[in-house]
C-alpha positions as CSV (number, residue, x, y, z in Angstrom):
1,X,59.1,-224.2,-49.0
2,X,62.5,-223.7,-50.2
3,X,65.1,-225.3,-49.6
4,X,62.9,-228.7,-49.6
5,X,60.6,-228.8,-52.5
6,X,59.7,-231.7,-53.1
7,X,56.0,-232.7,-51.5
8,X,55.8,-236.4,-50.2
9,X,53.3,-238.8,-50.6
10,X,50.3,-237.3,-48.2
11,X,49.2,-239.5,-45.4
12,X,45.4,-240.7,-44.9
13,X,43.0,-238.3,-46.5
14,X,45.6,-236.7,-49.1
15,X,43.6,-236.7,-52.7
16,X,40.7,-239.3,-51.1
17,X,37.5,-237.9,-49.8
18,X,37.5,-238.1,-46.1
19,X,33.8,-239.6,-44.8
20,X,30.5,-238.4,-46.4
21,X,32.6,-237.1,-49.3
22,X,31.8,-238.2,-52.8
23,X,34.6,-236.0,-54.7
24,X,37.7,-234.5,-53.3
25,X,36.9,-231.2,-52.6
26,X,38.0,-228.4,-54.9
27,X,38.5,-224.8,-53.8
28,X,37.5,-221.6,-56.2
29,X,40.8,-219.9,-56.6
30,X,40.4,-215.9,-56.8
31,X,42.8,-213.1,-57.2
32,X,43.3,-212.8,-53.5
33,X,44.5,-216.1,-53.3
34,X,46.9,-215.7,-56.0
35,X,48.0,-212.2,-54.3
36,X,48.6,-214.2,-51.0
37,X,50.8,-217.3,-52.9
38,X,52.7,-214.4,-54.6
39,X,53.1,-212.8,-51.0
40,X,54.5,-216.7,-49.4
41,X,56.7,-216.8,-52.5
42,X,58.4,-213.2,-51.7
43,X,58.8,-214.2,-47.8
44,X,60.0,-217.7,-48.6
45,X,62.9,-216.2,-50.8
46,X,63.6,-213.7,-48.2
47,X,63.9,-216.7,-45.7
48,X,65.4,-219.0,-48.1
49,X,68.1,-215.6,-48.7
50,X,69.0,-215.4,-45.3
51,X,69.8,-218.9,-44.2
52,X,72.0,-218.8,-47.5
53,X,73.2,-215.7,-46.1
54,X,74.5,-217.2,-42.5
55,X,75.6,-220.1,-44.1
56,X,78.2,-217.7,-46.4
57,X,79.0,-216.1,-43.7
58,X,79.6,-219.0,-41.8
59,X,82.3,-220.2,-44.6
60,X,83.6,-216.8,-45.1
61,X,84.5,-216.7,-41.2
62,X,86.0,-219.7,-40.9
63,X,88.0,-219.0,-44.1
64,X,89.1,-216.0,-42.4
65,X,89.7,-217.4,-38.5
66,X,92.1,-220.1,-40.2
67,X,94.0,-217.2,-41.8
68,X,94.5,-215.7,-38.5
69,X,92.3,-213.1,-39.1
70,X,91.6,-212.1,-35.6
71,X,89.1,-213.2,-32.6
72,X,86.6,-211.4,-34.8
73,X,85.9,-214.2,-37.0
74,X,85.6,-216.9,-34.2
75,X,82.9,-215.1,-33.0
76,X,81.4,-214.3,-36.5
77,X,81.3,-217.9,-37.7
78,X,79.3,-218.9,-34.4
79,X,76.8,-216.5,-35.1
80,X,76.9,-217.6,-38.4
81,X,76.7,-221.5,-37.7
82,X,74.2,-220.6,-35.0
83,X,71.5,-219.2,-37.3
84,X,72.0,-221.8,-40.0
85,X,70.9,-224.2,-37.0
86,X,67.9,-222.3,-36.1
87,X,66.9,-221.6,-39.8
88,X,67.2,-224.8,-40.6
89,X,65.3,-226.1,-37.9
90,X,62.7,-223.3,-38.0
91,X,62.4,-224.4,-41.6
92,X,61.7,-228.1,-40.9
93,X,59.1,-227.4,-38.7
94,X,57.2,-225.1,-41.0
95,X,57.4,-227.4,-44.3
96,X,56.6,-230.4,-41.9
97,X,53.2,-228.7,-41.6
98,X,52.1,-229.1,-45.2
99,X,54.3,-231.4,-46.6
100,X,57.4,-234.1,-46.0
101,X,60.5,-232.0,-45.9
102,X,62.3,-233.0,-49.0
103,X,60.0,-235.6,-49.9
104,X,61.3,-237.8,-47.1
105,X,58.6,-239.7,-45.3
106,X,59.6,-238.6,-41.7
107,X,57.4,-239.5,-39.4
108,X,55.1,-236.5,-37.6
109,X,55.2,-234.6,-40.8
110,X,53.4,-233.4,-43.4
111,X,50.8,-232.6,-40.8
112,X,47.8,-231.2,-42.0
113,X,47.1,-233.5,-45.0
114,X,47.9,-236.5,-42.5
115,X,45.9,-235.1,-39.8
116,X,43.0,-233.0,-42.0
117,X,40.2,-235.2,-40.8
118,X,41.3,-235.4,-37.2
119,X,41.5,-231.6,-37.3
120,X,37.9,-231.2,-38.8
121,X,36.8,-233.4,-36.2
122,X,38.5,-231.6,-33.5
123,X,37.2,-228.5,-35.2
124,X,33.8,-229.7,-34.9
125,X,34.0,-230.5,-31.6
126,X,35.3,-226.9,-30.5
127,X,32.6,-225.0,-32.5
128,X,29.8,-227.4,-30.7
129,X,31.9,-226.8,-27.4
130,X,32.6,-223.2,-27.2
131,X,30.2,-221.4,-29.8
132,X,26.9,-224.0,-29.8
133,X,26.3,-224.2,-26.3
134,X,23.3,-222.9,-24.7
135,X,25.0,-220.6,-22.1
136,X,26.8,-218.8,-25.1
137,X,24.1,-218.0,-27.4
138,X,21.8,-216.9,-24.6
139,X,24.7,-214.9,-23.4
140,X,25.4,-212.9,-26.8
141,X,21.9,-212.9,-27.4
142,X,21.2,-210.4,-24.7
143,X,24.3,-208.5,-25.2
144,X,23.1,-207.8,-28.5
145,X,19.9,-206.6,-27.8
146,X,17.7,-208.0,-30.3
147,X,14.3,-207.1,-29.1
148,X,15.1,-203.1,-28.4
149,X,17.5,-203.0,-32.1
150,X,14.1,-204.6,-33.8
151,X,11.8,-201.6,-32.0
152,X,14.1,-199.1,-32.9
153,X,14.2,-200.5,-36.6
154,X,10.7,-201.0,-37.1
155,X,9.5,-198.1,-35.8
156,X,10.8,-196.2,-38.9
157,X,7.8,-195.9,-41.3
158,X,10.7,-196.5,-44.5
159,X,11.3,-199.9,-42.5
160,X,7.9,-201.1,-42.3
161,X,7.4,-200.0,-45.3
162,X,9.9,-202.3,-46.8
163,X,8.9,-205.5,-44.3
164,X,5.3,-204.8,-45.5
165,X,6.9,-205.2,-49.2
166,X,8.8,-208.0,-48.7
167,X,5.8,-209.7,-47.0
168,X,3.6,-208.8,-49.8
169,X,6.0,-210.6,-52.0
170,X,6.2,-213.6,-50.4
171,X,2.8,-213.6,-49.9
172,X,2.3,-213.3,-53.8
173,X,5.4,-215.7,-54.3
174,X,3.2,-218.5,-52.1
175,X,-0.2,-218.0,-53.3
176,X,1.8,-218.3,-57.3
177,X,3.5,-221.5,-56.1
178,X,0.5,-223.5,-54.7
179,X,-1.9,-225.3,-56.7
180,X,-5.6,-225.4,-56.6
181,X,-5.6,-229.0,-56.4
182,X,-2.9,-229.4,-53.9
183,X,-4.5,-226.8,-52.1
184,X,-8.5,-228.6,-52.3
185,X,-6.9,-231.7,-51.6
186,X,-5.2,-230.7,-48.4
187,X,-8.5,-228.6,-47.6
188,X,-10.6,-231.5,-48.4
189,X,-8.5,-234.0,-46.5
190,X,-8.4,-231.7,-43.4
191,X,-11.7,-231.1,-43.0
192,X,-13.0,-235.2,-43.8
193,X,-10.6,-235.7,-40.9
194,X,-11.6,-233.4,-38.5
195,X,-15.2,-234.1,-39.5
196,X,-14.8,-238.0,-38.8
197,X,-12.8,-237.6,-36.0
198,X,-15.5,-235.5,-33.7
199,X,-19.6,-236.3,-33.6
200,X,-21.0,-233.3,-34.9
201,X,-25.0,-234.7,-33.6
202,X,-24.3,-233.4,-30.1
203,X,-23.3,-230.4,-30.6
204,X,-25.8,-229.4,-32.7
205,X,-28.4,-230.3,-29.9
206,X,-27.0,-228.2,-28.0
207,X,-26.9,-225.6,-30.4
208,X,-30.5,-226.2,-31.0
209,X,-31.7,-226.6,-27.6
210,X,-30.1,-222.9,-26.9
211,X,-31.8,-221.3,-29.7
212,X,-34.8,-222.7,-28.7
213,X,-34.9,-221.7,-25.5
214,X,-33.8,-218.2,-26.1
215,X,-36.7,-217.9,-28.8
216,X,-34.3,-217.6,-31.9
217,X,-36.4,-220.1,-33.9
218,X,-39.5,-218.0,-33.5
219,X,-38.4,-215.5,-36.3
220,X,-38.1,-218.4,-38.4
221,X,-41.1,-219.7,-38.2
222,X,-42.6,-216.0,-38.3
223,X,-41.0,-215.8,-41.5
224,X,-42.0,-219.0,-43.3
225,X,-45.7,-218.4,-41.7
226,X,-45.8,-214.8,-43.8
227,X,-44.7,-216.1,-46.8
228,X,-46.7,-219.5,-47.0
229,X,-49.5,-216.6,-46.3
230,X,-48.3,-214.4,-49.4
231,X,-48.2,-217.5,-51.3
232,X,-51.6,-219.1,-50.7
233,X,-52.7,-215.3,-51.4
234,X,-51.2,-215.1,-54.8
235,X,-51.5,-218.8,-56.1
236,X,-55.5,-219.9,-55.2
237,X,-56.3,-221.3,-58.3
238,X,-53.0,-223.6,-58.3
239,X,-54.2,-224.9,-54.6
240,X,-57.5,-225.2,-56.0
241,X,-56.8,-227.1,-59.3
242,X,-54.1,-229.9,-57.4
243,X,-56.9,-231.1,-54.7
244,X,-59.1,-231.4,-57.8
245,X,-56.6,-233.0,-59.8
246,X,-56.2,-235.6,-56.7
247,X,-59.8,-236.2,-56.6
248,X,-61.5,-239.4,-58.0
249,X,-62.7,-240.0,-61.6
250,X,-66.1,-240.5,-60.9
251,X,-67.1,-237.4,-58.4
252,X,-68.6,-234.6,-59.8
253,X,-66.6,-231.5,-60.8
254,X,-68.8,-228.8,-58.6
255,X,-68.3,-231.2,-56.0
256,X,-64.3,-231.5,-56.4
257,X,-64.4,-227.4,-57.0
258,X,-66.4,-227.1,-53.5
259,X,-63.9,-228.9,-51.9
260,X,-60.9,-227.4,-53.5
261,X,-62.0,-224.1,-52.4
262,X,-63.2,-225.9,-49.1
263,X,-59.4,-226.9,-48.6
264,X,-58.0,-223.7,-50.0
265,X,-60.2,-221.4,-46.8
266,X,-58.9,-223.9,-44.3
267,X,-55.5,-223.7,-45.2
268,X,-55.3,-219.6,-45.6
269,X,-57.4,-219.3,-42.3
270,X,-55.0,-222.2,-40.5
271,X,-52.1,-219.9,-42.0
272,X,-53.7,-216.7,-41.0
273,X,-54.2,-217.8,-37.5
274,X,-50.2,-219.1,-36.9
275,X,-49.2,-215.2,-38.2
276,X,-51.5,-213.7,-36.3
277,X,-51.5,-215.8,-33.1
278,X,-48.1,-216.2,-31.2
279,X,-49.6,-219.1,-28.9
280,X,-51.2,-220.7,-31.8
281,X,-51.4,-224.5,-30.8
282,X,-49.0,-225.3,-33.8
283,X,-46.5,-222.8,-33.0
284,X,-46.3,-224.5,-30.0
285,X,-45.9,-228.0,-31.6
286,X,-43.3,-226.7,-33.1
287,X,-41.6,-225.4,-30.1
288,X,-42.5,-229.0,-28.7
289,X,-40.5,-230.6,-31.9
290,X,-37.8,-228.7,-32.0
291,X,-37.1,-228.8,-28.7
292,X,-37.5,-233.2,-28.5
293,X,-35.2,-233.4,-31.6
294,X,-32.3,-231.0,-29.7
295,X,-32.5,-233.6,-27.0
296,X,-32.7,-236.5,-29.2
297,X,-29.8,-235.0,-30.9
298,X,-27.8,-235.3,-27.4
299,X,-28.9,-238.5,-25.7
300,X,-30.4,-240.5,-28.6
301,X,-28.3,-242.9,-30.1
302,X,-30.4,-244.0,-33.1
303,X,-30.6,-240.6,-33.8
304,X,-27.3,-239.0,-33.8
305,X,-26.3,-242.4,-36.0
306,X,-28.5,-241.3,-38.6
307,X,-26.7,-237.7,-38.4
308,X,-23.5,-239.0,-38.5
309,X,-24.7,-241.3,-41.9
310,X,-26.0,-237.7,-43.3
311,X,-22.6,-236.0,-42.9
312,X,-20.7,-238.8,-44.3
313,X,-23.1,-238.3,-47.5
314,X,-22.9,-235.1,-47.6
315,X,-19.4,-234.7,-47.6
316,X,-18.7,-237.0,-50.2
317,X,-20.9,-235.5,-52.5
318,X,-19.0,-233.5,-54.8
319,X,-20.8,-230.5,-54.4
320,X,-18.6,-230.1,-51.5
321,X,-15.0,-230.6,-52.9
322,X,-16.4,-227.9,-55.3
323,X,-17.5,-225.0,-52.9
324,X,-13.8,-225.9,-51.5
325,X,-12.6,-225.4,-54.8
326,X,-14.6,-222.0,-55.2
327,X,-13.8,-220.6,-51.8
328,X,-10.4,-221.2,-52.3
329,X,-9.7,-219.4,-55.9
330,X,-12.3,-216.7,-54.5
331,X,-9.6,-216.4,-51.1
332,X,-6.6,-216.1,-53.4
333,X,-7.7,-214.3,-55.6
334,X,-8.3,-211.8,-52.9
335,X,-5.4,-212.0,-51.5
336,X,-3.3,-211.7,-54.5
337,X,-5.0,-208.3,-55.2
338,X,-4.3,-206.9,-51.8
339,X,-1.0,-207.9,-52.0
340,X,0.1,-206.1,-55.2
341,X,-2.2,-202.6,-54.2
342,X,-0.4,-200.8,-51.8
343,X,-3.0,-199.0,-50.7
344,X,-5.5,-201.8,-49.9
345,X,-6.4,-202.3,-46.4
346,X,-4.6,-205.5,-46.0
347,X,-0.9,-203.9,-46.9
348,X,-2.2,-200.8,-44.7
349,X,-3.2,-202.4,-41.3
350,X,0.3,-204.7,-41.9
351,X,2.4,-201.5,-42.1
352,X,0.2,-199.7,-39.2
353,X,0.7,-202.9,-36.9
354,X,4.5,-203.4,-37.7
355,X,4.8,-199.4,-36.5
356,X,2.6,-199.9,-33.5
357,X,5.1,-203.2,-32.7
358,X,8.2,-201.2,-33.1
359,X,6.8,-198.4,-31.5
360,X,6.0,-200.3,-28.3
361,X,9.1,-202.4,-28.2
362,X,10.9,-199.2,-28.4
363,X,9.2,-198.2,-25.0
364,X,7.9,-201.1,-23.2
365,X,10.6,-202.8,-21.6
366,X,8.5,-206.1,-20.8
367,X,7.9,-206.6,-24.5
368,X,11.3,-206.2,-25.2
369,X,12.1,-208.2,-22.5
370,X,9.4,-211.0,-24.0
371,X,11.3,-210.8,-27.8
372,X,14.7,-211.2,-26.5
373,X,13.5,-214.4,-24.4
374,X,11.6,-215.5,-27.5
375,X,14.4,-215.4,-29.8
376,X,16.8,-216.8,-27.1
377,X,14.6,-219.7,-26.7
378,X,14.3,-220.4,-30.3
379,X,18.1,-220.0,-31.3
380,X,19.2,-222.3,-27.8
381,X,16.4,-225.1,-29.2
382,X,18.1,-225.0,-32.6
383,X,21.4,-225.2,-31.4
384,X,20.7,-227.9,-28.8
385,X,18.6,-229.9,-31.1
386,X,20.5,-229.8,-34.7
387,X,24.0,-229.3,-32.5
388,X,25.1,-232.8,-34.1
389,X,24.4,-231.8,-37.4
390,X,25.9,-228.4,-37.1
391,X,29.0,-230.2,-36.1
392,X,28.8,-232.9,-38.4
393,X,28.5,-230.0,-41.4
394,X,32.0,-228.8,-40.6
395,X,33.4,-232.1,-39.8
396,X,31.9,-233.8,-43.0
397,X,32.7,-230.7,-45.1
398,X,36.7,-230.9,-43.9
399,X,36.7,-234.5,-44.5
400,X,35.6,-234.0,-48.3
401,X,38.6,-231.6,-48.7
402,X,41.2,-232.0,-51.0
403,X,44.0,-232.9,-48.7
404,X,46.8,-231.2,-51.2
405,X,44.6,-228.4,-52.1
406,X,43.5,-228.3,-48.4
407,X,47.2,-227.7,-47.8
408,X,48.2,-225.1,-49.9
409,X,44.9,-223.4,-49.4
410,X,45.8,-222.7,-45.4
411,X,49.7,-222.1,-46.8
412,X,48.2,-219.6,-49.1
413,X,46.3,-217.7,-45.6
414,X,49.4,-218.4,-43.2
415,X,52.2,-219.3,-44.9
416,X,53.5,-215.9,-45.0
417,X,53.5,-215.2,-41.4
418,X,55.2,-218.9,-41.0
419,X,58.0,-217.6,-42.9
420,X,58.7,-214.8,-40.4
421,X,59.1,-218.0,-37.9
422,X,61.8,-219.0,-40.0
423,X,63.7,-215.3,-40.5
424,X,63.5,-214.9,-36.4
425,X,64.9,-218.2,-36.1
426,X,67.9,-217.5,-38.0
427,X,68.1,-213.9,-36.5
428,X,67.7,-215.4,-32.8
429,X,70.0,-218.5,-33.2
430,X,72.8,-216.3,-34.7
431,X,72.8,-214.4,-31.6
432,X,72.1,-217.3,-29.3
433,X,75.2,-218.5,-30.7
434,X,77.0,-215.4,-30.3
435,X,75.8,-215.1,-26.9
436,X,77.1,-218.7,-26.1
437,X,80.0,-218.4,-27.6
438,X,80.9,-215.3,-26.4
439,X,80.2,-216.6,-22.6
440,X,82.0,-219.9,-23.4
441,X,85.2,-217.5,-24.4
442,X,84.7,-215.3,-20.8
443,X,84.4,-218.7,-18.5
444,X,87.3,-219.7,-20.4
445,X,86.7,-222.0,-22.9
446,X,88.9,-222.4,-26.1
């Protein structure tokens, strides 16, 4: 700032990267910024312009008082000498903001690239004090409304509409981004976890032991009975021809075909009887087994340690990894294609429940209510919780400023309103000085 142009050696900070800084902050300089320097520049010359103009005016009156040009001038040249006082000192203060006045090292100036990292810190601390605080954020929340504004926005069938878009997208955008292996792997991993961590033997006992008792088993076993029937039906000769094949070298063939056929009749009939007879004494055995493994399932150690031994095998069998593997790509695959058809019932029910949402936050106040405390909650837990680092953003982010360009950056923003500081002070000292002097002259002074 003219008259002093010279800019002294900046303090701590000036050039260096404050803390957490690698490289002294640079700023992008746009045509605003450049409109702004041009607009200090103008009101610097207009400040500079006056204090030249007092100070002419201050040797032009006392030129003319020592000519005996009248009382006039006396009064004139402490005006004049006045406002040179209060420019100058108006001046001072404003260039000891950014830089040393005249490139003197005076102590308590050059302010801001002396003080920058002190003044991020304090920043820090004012943002986390007045605009972080839990009170505060709860407070504007519920001014704001958030809960009725979202009803109101999402009732609009072009608004859900675009949210069921968007989500589509991202939905697409995820499914594109993961990998079938990533995505086995964590499957796989998840479920050998949760499968090791809990006993399944127990609870399929009980399982078991309910099916049994409600009868579920019994259409089972009606089942397997029909077709071991339709089977012995179709394939007599093959029943026939294995008990032969079993029989000893040195029987008799009509002997080994009587008692193929003997063991074929007692098999259909013992088949024929469990279809046809629901207290058949075997149906009942197998009531009897089903129901002692169920319990043995529960209470038998030896038992469910063998289960446990068959699900460890049975899930490291790769068989298993691969039906992950398949239900997966099947999934997404789905997916994927619901996504991109807007018609498909996935994108439709999305769009009809985002209108039913907005619809009843629009109208039911205790769902509005439950948003707005929702959203409260959640921005009062980030704010508490990451407060530090909010604050530690804007203080670590001032410390890796440029202390120079830090300078003429805020000069650039303020520096034209500073120089009005400096016109007012010459306008108000001249006619503080006028004012003294012309009270100094009525109480009699010389």
């Amino acid at each position: 700032m003219a008259p002093g142009r010279g800019v002294g050696t900046p303090g701590r900070g000036a050039g260096t990267p404050g803390r957490g800084a690698g490289t002294p902050g640079r700023f992008a300089s746009g045509v605003a910024d450049e409109e702004r320097r041009r607009g200090v520049r103008r009101m610097k010359t207009t400040a500079t312009g006056m204090l030249l103009l007092v100070a002419l005016g201050y040797v032009l009156a006392t030129w003319a008082k020592h000519t005996g040009a009248g009382t006039w001038a006396a009064y004139l040249a402490a005006a004049c000498e006045a406002g040179m006082v209060g420019a100058l000192a108006d001046w001072f203060a404003v260039t000891a903001l950014f830089r040393h006045p005249l490139g003197l090292p005076i102590p308590h100036t050059a302010i801001i690239p002396n003080k920058k990292d002190q003044l991020g810190v304090s920043l820090g601390e004012f943002v986390g004090e007045n605009f972080l605080s839990s009170e505060v954020v709860r407070a504007r929340l519920r001014a704001v409304g958030i809960g009725a504004r979202l009803g109101d926005w999402l009732a609009a069938p072009a608004h859900a509409d675009r949210v069921t878009a968007e989500l589509a997208a991202a939905l697409r955008g995820a499914l594109t981004v993961l990998r079938d292996a990533d995505v086995q792997a964590v499957v796989g991993e998840a479920i050998n976890r949760r499968a090791a961590a809990q006993e399944v033997a127990p609870g399929i006992g009980k399982l078991l032991e309910r099916i049994v008792a409600d009868g579920g088993h019994k259409r089972v076993v009606d089942l397997v009975v029909a077709r071991a029937h339709d089977w012995l039906v179709v394939h007599a000769d093959s029943v026939t021809d294995a008990v032969q094949g079993g029989a000893p070298g040195w029987t008799p063939r009509f002997v080994d075909r009587r008692v193929g056929d003997r063991v074929y009749r007692e098999l259909l009939r013992f088949v024929t009887e469990m279809r046809e007879m629901p207290e058949h004494p075997a149906r009942e055995a197998v009531d009897r087994f089903l129901g002692d493994f169920a319990a043995d399932l529960q209470a038998d150690t030896d038992t469910r340690d063998r289960v446990e031994r068959l699900k460890g095998e049975v899930l490291a069998r790769s068989e298993v990894q691969d039906l992950i593997a398949s239900a997966w790509s099947a999934l997404r695959s789905m997916l994927v294609a619901a996504a991109e058809d807007e018609r498909s019932e996935l994108r439709m029910r999305v769009r009809t429940s985002l209108l039913s949402l907005g619809s009843r936050m629009s109208t039911d106040g205790r769902l509005r209510s439950k948003v707005d405390d929702w959203v409260e909650d959640a921005a009062v837990y980030v704010v508490t919780t990451y407060q530090k680092e909010i604050t530690a953003l804007i203080t670590d982010t001032v410390a890796g400023w440029d202390a120079v360009q830090t300078s003429r950056k805020i000069e650039a923003h303020i520096g034209r309103d500073l120089q009005f500081i400096r016109i007012n002070g010459t306008v108000v000292g001249s006619l503080a000085g006028l004012a003294i002097y012309a009270v100094s002259r009525a109480l009699g002074a010389p």
